[in-house]
N, C-alpha and C positions, 0 to 999 in steps of 0.2 A: 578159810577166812569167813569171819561174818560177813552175812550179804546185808548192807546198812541200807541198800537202796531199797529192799523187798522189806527190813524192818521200819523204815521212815512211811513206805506205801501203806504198811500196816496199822500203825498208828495212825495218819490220816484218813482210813478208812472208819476207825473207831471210833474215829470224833467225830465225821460225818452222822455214822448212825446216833451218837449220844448228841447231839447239836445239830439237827435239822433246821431250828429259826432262829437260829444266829449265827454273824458272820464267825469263823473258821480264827482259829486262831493263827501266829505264825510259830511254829516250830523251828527253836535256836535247836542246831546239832552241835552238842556241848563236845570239842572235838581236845578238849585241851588230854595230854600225854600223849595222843594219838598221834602217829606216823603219818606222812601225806599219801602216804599208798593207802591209808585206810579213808584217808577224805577223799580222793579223787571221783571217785565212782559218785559219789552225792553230787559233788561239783559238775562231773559230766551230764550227770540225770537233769540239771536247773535248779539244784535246791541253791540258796540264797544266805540264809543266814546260819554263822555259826558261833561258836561261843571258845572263848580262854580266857584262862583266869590265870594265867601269869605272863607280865609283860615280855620278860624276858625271851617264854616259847615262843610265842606269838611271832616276836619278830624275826625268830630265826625262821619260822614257816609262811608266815602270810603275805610280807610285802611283795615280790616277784608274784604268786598265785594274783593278787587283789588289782598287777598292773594288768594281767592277761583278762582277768574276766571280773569286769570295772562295775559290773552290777551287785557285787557280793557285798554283803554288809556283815561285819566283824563283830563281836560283840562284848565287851570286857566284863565278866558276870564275875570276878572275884574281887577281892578287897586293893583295893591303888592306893600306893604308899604316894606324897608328895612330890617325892624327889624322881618317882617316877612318870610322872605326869605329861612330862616331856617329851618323851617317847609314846604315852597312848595316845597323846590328841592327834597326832600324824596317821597314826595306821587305825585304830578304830572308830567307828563310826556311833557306836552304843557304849554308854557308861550302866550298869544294872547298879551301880555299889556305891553310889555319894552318899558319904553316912557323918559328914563333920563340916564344921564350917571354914578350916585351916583349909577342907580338901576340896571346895565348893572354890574359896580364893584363889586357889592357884590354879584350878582348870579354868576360871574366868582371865587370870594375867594370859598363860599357855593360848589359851584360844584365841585373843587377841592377837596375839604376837603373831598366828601363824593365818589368823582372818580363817578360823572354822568353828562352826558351832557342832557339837555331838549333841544326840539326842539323851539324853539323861532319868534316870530312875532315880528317884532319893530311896533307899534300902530302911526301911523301917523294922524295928526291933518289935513284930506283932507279937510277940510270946513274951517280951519284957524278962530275956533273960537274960545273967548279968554276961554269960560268956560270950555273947553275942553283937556284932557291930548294929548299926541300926541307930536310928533316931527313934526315940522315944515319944510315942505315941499324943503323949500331951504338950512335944514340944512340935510335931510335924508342922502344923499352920505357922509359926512365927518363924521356921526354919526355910517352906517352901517358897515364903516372902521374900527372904532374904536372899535365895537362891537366885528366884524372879527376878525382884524387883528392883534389889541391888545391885546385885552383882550380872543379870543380863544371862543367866543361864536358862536353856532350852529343856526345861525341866519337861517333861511328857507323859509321868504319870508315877508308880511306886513298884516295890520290887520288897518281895519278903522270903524270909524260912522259916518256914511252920517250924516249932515243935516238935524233935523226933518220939516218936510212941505216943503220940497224938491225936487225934480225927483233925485232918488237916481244915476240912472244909468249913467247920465254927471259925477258922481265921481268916480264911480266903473270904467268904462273907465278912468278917470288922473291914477286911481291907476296900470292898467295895466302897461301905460306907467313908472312910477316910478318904478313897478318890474324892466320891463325889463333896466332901465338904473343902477339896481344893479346887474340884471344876477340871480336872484334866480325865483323860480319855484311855489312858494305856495300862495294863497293868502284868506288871512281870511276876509268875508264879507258877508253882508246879512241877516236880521235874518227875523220874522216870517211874516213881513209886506213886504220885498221886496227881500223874498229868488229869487224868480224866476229873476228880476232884475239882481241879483247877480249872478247868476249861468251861465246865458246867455253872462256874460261879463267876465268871466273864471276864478271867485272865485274856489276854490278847496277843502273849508272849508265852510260852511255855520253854524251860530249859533242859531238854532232856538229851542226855548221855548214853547211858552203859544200854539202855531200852532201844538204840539206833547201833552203836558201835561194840557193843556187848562190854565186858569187864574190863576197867582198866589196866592199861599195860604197865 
């Protein structure tokens, strides 16, 4: 079995040496197809945040796990159909994927309903490619407003995918610039192919998988 605990040790060693004056990012342990005998061993170690991307997994593996050990924060990093919404505000704590304003509505009614705010990424389309979810780079400002200021969401910062066959790091830089012209502090980027990339350019979040749990099952 892969040992995730001695590959998680390792990648924080990494970023130590490439990141000496600045704070550490948090590493989501992208745990979605995996077995819970393969998450345990992270969870016993203290590791904290993990990541799924289908509501459905999620809930068959995390709620009992998240009543035992009440400090875990879950992390929804894949695409949220509407009708599903109902079921993420309960069990996750992280949205990485608000990419529409249908989808912004209904996690403000759901959250209401259930009196919980998630911390929230709007998913930005940095490569502006059409296959691609993501808000559109010239519409982020009137979209993050409406998120705010409207509708009362706990928006925290943006969340991208580079371009595959790419230099990832030309977008992870537009994306700082885009924080700071909304004034938020968080940014979700990078996973197991261009963590480092990402972390040197003041991601805060990193989502990495197959680089902690090895290939998907």
């Amino acid at each position: 079995m892969i040992n995730s605990v001695n590959n998680l040790i390792s990648i924080q060693d990494t970023l130590k040496k490439r990141i000496k004056n600045f704070n550490q990012p948090n590493i989501i342990a992208v745990s979605k197809t995996f077995p819970l005998e393969n998450i345990f061993p992270l969870i016993n170690h203290g590791h904290i945040h993990y990541g799924e991307n289908k509501v459905q997994e999620a809930i068959e593996k995390w709620p009992n796990i998240k009543q035992d050990f009440t400090n875990i924060k879950l992390h929804m990093i894949g695409k949220v159909q509407t009708n599903k919404v109902k079921h993420v505000i309960p069990l996750f704590d992280y949205i990485h994927s608000l990419d529409n304003a249908r989808l912004a509505e209904k996690i403000s009614n759901e959250e209401a309903k259930l009196n919980k705010k998630l911390k929230i990424f709007i998913q930005v389309n940095i490569g502006n490619e059409n296959q691609k979810n993501g808000i559109e780079i010239e519409n982020l400002e009137n979209f993050y407003s409406l998120c705010k200021k409207d509708l009362g969401l706990n928006i925290i910062g943006l969340m991208c995918l580079p371009p595959k066959n790419n230099i990832s790091s030309k977008y992870f830089v537009e994306m700082n610039k885009l924080l700071d012209n909304i004034n938020e502090k968080e940014l979700s980027m990078g996973m197991s192919n261009d963590y480092i990339d990402a972390a040197t350019n003041g991601a805060t979040f990193l989502r990495i998988g197959s680089k902690i749990f090895g290939k998907r099952i």
